[in-house]
N, C-alpha and C positions, 0 to 999 in steps of 0.2 A: 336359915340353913338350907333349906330345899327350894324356897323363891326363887334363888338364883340359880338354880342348879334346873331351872325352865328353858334358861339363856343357850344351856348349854344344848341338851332335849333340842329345844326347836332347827338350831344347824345341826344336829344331827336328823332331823325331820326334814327340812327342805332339800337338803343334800340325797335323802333316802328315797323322796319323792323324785326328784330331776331323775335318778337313776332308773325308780320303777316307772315311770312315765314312758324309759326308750323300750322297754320288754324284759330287762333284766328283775326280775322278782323277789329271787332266792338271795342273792348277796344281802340286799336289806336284809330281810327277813333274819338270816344267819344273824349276823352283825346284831343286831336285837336279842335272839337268843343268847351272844356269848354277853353281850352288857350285862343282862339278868343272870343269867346262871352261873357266868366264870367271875365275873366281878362283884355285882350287884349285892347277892344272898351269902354266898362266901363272906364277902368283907362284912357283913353285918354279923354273921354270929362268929368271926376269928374277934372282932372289937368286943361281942356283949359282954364278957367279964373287965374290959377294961372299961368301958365307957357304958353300957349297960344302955337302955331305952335308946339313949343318942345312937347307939351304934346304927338304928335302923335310918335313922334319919341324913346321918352321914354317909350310909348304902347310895343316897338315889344321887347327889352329885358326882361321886367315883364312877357310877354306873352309868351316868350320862354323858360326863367326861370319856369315859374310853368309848362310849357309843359312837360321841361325835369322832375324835381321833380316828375309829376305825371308819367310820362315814366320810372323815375328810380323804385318808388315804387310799380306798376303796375308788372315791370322786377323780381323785388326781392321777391314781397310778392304776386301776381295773379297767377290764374291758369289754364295760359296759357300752359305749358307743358303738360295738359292733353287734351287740343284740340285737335281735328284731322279733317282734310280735307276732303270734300266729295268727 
């Protein structure tokens, strides 16, 4: 259940990288915060009475799912290429 949900984690990790590599920082970082706190832990305790233990484990590919989503859209459509580094 969580093996594959690395797949997803990692394009949302090289994605997040290329981006903090030009100077932009903070967007990663955000993007991180809301996977965890507006998806990640939420969705695991709205499931614990239906799915119970599983629910945690079903947390991390939802949460890594909209990581990358927002990492892809963030890549394609932000405007990080015009950041620069101090």
């Amino acid at each position: 259940m969580v093996s594959w949900s690395f797949v997803l984690f990692g394009v949302s990790f090289v994605l997040s990288s290329v981006v903090r590599a030009t100077g932009a920082v903070i967007p990663p970082l955000v993007i991180l915060i809301i996977s965890l706190w507006i998806f990640r832990i939420p969705f695991a305790y709205a499931l614990m009475p239906v799915l119970g233990a599983n629910s945690l484990w079903w947390s991390f590919p939802v949460g890594s799912g909209m990581s990358m989503l927002m990492s892809i859209t963030y890549y394609r459509f932000g405007n990080w290429r015009s950041a620069r580094m101090l």
